[in-house]
Structures are given as structure tokens and as C-alpha cells.
KEKE-3310 file (N, C-alpha, C; in steps of 0.2 Angstrom, whole numbers, plus 5000, padded with zeros to 4 digits):
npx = (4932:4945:4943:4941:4944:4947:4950:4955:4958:4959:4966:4972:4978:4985:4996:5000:5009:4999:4987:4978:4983:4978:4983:4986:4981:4982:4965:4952:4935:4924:4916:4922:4908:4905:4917:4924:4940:4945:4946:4942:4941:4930:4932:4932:4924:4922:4916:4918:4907:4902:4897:4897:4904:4894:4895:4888:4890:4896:4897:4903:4905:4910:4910:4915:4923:4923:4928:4926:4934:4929:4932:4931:4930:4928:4921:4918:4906:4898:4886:4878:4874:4876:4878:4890:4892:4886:4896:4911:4917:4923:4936:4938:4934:4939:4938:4945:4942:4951:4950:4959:4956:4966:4975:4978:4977:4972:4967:4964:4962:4960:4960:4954:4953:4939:4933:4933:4921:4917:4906:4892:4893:4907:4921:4932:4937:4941:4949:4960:4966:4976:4981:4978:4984:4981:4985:4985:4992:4996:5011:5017:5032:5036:5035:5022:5013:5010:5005:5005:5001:5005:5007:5021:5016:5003:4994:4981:4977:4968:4974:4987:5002:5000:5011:5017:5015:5016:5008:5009:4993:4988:4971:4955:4940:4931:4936:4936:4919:4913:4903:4907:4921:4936:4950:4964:4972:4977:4979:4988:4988:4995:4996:5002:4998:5007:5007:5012:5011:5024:5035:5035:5037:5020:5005:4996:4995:4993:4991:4989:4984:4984:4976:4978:4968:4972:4962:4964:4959:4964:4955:4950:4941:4936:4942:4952:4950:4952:4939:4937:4947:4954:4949:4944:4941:4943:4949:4947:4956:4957:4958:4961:4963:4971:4966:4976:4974:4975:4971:4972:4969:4956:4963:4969:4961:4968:4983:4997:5002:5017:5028:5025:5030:5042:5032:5033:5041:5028:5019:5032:5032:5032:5047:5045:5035:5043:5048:5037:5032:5030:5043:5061:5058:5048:5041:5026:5021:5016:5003:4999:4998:4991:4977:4979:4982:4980:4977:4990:4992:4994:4999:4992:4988:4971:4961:4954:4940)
npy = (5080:5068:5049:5032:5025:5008:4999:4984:4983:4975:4980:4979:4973:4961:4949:4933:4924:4917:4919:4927:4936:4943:4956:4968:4983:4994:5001:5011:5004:5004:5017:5023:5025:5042:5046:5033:5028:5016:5002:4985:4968:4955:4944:4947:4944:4943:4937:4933:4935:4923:4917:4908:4901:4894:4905:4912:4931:4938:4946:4953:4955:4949:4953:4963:4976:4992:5007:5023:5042:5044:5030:5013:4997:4986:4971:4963:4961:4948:4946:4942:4949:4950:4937:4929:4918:4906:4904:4904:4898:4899:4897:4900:4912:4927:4947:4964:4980:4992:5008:5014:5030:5042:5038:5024:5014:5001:4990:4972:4956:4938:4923:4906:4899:4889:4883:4887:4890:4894:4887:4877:4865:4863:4850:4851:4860:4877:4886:4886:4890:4890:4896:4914:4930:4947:4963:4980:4996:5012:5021:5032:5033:5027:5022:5017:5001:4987:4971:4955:4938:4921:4903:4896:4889:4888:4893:4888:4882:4874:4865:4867:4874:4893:4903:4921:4931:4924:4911:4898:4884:4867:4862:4854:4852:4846:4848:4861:4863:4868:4860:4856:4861:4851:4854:4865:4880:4888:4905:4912:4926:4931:4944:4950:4964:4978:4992:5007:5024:5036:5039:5053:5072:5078:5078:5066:5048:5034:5014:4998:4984:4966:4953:4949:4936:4937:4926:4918:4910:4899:4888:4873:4864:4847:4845:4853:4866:4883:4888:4898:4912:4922:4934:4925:4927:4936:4939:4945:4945:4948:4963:4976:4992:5009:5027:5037:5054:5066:5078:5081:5082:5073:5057:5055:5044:5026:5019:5011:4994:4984:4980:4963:4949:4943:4931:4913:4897:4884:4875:4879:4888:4906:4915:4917:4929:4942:4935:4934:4927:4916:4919:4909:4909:4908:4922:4931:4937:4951:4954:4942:4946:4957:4954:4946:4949:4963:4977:4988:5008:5017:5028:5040:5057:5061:5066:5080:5089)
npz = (4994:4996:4988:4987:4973:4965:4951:4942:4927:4912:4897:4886:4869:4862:4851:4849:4840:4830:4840:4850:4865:4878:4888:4900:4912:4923:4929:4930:4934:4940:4950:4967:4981:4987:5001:5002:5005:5008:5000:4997:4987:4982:4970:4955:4937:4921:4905:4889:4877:4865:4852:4843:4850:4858:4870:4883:4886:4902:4915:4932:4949:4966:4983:4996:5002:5010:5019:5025:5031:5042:5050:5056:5055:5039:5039:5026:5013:5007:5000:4982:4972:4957:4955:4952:4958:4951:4942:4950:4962:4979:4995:5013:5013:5015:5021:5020:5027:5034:5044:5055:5063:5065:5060:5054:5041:5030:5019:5012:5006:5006:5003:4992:4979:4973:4963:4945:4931:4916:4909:4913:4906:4906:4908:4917:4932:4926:4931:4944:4962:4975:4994:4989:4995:4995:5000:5006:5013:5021:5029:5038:5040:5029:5012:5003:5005:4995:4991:4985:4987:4983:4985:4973:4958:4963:4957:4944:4928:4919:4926:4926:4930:4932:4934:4938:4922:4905:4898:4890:4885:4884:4876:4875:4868:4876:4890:4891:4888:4875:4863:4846:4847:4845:4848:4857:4860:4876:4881:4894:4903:4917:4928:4944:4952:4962:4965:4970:4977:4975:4992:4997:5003:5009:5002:4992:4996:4988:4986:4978:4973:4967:4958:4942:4931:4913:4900:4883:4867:4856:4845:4835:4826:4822:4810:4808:4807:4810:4823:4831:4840:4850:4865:4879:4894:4910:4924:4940:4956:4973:4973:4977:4988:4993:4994:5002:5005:5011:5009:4997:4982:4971:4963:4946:4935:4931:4932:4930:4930:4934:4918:4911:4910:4898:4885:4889:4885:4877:4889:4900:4916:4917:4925:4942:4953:4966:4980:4994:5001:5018:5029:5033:5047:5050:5050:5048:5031:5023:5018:5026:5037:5040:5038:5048:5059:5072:5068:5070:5074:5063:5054:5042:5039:5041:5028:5022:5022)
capx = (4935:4946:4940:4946:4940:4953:4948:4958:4955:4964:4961:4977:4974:4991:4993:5006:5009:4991:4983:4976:4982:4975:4987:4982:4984:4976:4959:4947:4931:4917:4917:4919:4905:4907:4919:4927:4945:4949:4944:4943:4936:4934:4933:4929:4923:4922:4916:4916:4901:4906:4890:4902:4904:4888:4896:4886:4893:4895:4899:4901:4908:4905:4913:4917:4923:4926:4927:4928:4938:4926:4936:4931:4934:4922:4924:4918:4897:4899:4881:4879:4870:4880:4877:4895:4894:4887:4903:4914:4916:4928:4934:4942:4936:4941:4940:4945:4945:4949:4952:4957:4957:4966:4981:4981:4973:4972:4964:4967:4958:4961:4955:4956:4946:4941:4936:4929:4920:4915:4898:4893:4896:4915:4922:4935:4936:4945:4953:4959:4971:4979:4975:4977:4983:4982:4983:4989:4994:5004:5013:5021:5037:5040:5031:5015:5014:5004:5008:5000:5005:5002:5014:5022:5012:4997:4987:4983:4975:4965:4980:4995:5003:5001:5015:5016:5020:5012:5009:5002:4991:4983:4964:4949:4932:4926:4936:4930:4913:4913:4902:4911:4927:4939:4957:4961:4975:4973:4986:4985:4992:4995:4999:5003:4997:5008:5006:5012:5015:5032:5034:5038:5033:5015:5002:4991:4996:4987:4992:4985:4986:4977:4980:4970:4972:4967:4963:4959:4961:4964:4949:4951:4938:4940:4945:4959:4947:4948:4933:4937:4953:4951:4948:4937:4939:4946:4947:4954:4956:4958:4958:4963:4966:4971:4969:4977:4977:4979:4967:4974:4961:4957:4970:4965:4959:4974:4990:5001:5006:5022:5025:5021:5036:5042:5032:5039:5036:5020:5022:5035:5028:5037:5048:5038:5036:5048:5047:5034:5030:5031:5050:5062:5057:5040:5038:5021:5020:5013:4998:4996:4999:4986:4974:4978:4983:4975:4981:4996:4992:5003:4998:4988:4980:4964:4957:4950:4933)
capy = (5075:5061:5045:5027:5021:5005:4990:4983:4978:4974:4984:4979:4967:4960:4944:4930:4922:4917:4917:4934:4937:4950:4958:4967:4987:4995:5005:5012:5002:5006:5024:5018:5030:5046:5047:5028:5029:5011:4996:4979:4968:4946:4942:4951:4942:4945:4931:4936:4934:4921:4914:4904:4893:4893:4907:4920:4936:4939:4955:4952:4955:4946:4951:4971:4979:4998:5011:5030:5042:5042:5025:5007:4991:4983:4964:4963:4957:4943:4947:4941:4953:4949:4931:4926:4909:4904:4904:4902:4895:4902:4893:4900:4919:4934:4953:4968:4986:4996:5014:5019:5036:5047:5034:5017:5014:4994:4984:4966:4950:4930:4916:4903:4899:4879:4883:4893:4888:4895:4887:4870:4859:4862:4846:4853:4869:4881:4890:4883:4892:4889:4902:4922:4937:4954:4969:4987:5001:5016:5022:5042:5032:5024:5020:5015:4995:4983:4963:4948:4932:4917:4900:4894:4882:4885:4894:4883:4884:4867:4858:4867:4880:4898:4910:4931:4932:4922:4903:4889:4878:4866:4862:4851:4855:4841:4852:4871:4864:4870:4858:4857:4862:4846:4856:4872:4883:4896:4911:4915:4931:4934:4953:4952:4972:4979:4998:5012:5029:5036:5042:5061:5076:5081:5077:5060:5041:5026:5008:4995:4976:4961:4948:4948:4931:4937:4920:4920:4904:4898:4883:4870:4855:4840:4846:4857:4873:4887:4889:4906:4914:4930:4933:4922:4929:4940:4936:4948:4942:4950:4970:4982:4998:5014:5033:5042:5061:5071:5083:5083:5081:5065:5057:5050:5037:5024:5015:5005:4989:4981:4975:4957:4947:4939:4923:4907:4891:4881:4873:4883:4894:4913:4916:4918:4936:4940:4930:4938:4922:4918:4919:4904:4910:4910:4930:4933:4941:4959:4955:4939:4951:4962:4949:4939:4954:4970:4982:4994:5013:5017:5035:5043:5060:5059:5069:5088:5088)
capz = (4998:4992:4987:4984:4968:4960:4950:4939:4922:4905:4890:4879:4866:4858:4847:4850:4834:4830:4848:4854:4871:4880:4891:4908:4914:4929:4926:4934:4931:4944:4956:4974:4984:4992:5006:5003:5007:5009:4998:4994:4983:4983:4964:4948:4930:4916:4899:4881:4873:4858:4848:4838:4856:4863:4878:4884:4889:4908:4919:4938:4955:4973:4988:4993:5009:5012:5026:5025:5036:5050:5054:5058:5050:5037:5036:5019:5012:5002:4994:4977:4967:4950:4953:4952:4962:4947:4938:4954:4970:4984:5000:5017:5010:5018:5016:5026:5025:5041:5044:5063:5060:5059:5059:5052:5034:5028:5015:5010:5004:5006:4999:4986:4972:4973:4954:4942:4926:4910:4907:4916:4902:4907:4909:4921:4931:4920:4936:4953:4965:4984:4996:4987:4997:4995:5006:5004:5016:5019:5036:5037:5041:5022:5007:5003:5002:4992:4993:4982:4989:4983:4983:4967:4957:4966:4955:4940:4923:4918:4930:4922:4935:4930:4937:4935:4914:4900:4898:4884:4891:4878:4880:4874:4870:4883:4893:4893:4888:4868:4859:4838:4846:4845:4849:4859:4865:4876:4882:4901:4906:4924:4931:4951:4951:4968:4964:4976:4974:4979:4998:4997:5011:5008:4995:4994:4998:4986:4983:4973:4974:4965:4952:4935:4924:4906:4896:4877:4865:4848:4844:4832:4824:4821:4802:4810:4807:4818:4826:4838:4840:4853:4872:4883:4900:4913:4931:4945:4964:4977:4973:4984:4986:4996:4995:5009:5001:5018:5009:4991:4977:4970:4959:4942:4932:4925:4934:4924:4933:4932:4913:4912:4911:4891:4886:4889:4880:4879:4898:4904:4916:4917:4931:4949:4956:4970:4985:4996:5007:5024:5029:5036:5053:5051:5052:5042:5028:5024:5020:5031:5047:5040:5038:5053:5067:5075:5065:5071:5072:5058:5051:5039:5041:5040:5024:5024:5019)
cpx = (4937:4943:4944:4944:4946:4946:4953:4956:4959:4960:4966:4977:4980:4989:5001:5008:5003:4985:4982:4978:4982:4979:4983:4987:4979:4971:4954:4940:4923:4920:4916:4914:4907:4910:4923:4933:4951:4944:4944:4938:4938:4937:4929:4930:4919:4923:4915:4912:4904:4898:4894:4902:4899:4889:4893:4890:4890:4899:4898:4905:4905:4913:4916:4917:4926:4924:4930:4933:4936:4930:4931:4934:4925:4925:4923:4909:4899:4891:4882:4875:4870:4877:4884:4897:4890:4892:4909:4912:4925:4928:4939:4943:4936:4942:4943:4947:4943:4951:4953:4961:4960:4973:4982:4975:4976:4967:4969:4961:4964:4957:4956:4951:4947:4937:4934:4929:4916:4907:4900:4891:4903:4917:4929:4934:4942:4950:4954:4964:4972:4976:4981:4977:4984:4982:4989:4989:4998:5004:5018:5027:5043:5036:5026:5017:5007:5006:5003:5006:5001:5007:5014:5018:5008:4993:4988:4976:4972:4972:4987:4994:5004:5006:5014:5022:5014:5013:5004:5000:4986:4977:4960:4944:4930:4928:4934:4924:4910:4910:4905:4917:4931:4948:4958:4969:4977:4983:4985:4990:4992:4999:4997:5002:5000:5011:5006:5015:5021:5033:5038:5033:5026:5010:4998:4996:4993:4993:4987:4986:4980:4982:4976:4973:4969:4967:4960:4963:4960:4959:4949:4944:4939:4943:4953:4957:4948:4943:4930:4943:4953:4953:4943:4936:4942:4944:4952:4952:4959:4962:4959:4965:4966:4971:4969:4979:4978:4976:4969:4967:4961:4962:4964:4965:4968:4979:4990:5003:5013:5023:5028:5027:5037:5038:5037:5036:5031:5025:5028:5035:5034:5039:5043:5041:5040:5045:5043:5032:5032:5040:5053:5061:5051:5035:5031:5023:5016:5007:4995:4995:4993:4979:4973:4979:4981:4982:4986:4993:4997:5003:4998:4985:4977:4963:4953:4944:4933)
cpy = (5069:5056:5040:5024:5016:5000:4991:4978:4980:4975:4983:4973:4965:4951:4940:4925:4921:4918:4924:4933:4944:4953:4964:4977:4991:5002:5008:5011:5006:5013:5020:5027:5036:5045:5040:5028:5023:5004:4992:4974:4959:4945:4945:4947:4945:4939:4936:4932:4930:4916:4907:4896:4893:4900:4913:4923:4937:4943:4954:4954:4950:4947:4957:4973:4985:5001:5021:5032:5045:5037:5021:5003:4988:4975:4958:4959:4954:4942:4943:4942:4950:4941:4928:4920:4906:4901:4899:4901:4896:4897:4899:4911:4924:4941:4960:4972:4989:5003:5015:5027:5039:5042:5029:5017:5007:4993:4979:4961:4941:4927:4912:4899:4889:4878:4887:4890:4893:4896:4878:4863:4856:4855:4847:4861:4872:4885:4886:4887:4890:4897:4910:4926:4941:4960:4975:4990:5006:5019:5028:5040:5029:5024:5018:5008:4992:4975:4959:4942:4927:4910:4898:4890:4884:4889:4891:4883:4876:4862:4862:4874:4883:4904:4917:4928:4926:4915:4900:4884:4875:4862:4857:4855:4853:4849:4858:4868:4867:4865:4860:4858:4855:4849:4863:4874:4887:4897:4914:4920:4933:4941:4952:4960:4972:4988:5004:5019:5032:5042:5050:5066:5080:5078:5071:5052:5035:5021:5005:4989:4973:4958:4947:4942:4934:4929:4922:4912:4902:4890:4881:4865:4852:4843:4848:4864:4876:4890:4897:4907:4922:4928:4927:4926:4931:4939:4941:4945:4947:4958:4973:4988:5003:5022:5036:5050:5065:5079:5086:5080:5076:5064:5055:5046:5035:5024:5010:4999:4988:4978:4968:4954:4944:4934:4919:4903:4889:4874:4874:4889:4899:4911:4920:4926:4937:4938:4934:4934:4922:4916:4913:4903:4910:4916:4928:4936:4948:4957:4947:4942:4956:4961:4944:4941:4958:4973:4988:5001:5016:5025:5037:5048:5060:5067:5075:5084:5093)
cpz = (4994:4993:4986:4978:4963:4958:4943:4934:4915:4902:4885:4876:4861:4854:4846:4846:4832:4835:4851:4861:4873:4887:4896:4912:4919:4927:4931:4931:4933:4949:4963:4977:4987:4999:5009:5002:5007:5007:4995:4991:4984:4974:4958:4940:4928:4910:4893:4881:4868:4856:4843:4841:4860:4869:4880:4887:4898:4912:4927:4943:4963:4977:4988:5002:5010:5017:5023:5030:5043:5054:5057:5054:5047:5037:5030:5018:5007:4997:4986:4971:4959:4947:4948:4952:4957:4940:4943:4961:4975:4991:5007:5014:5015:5016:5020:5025:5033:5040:5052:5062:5067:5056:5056:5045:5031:5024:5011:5008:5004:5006:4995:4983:4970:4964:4952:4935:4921:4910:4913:4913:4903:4913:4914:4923:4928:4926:4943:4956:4973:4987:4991:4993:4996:4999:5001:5011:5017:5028:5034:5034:5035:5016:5007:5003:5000:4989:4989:4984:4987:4980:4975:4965:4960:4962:4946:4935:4919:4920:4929:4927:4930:4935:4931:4926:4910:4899:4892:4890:4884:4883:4876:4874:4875:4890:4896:4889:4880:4863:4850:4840:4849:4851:4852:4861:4868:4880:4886:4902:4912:4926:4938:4952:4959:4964:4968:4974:4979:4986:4997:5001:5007:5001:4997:4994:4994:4985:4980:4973:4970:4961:4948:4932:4917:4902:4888:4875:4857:4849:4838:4831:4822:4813:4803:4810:4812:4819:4829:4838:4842:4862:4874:4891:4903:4920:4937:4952:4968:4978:4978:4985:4993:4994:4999:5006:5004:5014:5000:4986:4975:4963:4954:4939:4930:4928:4930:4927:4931:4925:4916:4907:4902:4892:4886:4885:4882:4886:4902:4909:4918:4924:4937:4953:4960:4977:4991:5001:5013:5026:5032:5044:5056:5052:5046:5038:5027:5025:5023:5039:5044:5039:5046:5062:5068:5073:5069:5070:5067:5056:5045:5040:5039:5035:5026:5022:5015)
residu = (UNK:UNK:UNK:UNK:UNK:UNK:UNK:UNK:UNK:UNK:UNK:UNK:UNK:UNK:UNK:UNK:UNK:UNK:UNK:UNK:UNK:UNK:UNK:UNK:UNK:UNK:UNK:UNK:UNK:UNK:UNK:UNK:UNK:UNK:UNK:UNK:UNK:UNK:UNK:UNK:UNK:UNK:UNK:UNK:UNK:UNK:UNK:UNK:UNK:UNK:UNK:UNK:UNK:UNK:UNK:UNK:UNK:UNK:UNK:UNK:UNK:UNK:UNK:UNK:UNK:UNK:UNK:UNK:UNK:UNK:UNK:UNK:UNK:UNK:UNK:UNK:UNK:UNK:UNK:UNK:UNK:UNK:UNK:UNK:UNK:UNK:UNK:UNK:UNK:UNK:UNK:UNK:UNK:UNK:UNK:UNK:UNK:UNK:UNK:UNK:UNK:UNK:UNK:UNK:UNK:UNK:UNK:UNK:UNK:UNK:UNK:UNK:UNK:UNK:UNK:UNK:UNK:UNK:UNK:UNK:UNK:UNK:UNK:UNK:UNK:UNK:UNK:UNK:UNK:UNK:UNK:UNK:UNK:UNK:UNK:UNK:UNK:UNK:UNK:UNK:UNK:UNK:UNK:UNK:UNK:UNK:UNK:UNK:UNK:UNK:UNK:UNK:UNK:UNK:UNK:UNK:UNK:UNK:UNK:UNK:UNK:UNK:UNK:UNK:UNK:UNK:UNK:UNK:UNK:UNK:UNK:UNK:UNK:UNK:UNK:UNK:UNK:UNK:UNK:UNK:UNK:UNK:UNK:UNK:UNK:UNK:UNK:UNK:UNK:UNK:UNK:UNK:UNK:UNK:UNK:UNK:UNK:UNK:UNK:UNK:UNK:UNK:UNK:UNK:UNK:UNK:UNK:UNK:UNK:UNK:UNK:UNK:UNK:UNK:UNK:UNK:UNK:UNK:UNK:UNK:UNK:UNK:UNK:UNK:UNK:UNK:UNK:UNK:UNK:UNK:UNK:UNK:UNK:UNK:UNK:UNK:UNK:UNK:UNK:UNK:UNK:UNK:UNK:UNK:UNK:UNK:UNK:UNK:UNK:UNK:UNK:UNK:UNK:UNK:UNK:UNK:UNK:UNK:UNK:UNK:UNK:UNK:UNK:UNK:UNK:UNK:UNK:UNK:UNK:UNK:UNK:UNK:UNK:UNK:UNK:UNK:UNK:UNK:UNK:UNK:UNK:UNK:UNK:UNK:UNK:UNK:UNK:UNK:UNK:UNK:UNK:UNK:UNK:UNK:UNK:UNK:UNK:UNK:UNK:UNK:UNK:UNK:UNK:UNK:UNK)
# end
């Protein structure tokens, strides 16, 4: 029986004049269970370990909504096993994975992250965003979709907006909380992941959706020393995923996202992904409608056993 198993995680580790940035390709981390079809996720970190800054290593997830192709809708458990909400804080969250079997197959996520910190010495939070939407789905009648919305400038990186592509943002110790580090500048990589496979007669159905920021950062003290020069963290939102495979076997491991636009300058953020918000006529967008209306039977056959 197919299964839906995404998560998205960065594994490519590049170097941008002296600054490690860590660049962002889609993975398969965790297996979702037998017979999960349709699944979404709130937020996933990820801290480097650095003994250098005081930062322990941390590994986490909070926030997961899946359905097989029995059919219902999950509306997501916010549990927090990992112990995430230590790190961050979410407002206005939302999760949603449906299946009305045999025909409509959804998942999506909303929310925005009112911050997210390192450690809690951090003299600001290290992450803030507006609201994050995600959704995915496929209907017989076209392609598969997979939607991240989020307006310009709203998601922001100790104040300085981060658009889709790669940003200088300089930093403080006071700020991230690094006792001995006087100077810092870190290297945000944003990847909008919308990953659909291509509509043709027979075979399986997945899409992909989320936004990962990787951050790493060059560290200076008072001398001009560098302190650290590497990753610090990795942050996905709002994951999502579909496989509709109408009885084909499961696909495997490893989608590539979109590449991740040239750097720009230090406070210049990259061009913004394509315009995905809600239109001059106030139509919703994709995945606001899938979030905020009873879902359409759209069609999907439901998977052999």
C-alpha cells in the first residue's frame, strides 16, 4: 500500500566567500506510518551543537496531521513531545489533512511564528514571521498543486526581511545570546519547496509544500577573532505533503526543490517568489480555500491494498 512519507531537510553545505551557507534539498527524514496518505506538519528544528557558543544541539518537531484512505479529516495534535515550544512560539496555528475517499485528497498548514530563539539568553528572537500557508493537492482534471504563501517582508530574520533566495543579516552576541561573541553575520537561505509530479494517464499523484530557512553564521570577538564559522539552525514550516498512487508502489526517497535564487547583497533581500496571494478581487488563494472551505470532491482513486 502507498504511503505518504515528506519532510524536508537540507543536506547541502556550500561556502559564500567565508560564511558557510547551508543550502536546502527535499529529503525524506522520518517514515510516516502505514497507510498515511495525506500529511502535514506545524514546525520542524533543527540546532547545531557548537561548544565554542555555549549552543546545545536540538532535534524536534511539534505539530502533525495525517489521514489514510479510509477518509476523514485530521485537524492536527499539537502535542509536544520534542519539546519545541521551548525554542518557539506559534500564534493563529492550524493544521489539516483530509481524505474524502475515494475523491478529494488535502493537506495544508497555517500559522505564524511570533518567534523563535536559539537559547534564552537571546536578546531578540532570531525568527519572526506573518501568517505561513501551505497546502498541497491533486484533482484527475490537472496537476497536482502545492502553494506557500506568505506576504513580502513578513518573514524576518532578527528584523531584516527574508525573501525565497539568500540574505546577509549582521548580528550581535547580545543578540543570539553568545557570550565572548562581540560581531556576527549570519547567511539565511530561504527554499519556498512547491513540488508536484507531472499530471499524466495512470500511475501515482505527490506534491510537496513547506518553507525551510537554513541559517549559519560567521562570529567575531572583540579582537576580530573568529569564534564559529558554520550552520546554526534549520527551520521548516508548514510541510505538507500528498501521495495519491491509485495502487502504484511507493515512490522514493529525495525531491529536489526549486534552485534557490542567486545571493544578493548584505540587506538586499533576493527576489520574492511568484505572487501566490490573495488576488484584487479578493478570490482566496489555494491554499487559503483549503484551509478556510469544505473541501471540493476533486478526485483521487483511492489506493489498492
Amino acid at each position: 500500500m502507498a504511503a505518504v512519507a515528506t519532510t524536508l531537510r537540507s543536506l547541502l553545505l556550500t561556502a559564500t566567500g567565508s560564511v558557510a551557507v547551508l543550502g536546502a534539498v527535499l529529503a525524506m527524514r522520518a517514515t510516516a506510518a502505514t497507510g498515511e496518505f495525506v500529511l502535514a506538519r506545524g514546525v520542524e528544528l533543527e540546532i547545531r551543537g557548537i561548544p565554542a557558543l555555549g549552543q546545545e544541539a536540538f532535534t524536534g518537531s511539534w505539530g502533525r496531521a495525517s489521514m489514510g484512505p479510509s477518509g476523514g479529516e485530521d485537524g492536527g495534535d499539537w502535542t509536544d513531545p520534542d519539546g519545541v515550544r521551548a525554542f518557539v512560539s506559534l500564534a493563529g496555528r492550524r493544521l489539516r489533512a483530509r481524505v474524502a475517499a475515494p475523491v478529494s485528497w488535502e493537506a495544508g498548514g497555517r500559522f505564524r511564528v511570533r518567534q523563535l530563539r536559539l537559547n534564552p539568553r537571546a536578546g531578540l528572537p532570531l525568527l519572526v514571521t506573518g501568517t505561513v500557508r501551505t497546502g498541497v493537492s491533486w484533482r484527475p482534471s490537472g496537476p497536482a498543486g502545492a502553494s506557500v504563501v506568505a506576504a513580502p517582508g513578513s518573514v524576518a530574520v532578527l528584523g531584516q526581511p527574508v525573501e525565497a533566495g539568500t540574505t546577509s543579516v549582521p548580528a550581535t552576541g547580545v543578540q543570539l545570546g553568545y557570550p565572548g561573541v562581540t560581531g556576527a553575520v549570519l547567511t539565511v537561505v530561504r527554499t519556498d519547496v512547491r513540488k508536484t509530479s507531472p499530471h499524466a494517464g495512470g500511475g501515482g499523484r505527490t506534491a510537496e509544500a513547506g518553507m525551510i530557512l537554513a541559517i549559519s553564521g560567521r562570529m567575531f570577538d572583540a579582537s576580530g577573532a573568529v569564534v564559529y564559522d558554520g550552520p546554526l539552525a534549520e527551520v521548516t514550516l508548514g510541510e505538507a505533503g500528498i501521495d495519491c498512487a491509485g495502487g502504484a508502489t511507493r515512490r522514493g526517497p529525495g525531491l529536489i526543490p526549486s534552485p534557490v535564487p542567486a545571493p544578493t547583497p548584505s540587506g538586499t533581500p533576493a527576489s520574492a517568489p511568484p505572487a501566490t496571494g490573495d488576488g484584487p478581487d479578493g478570490t482566496p488563494t489555494f491554499a487559503e480555500s483549503l484551509l478556510s472551505m469544505p473541501a471540493v470532491p476533486a478526485g483521487c482513486s483511492r489506493p489498492s491494498a
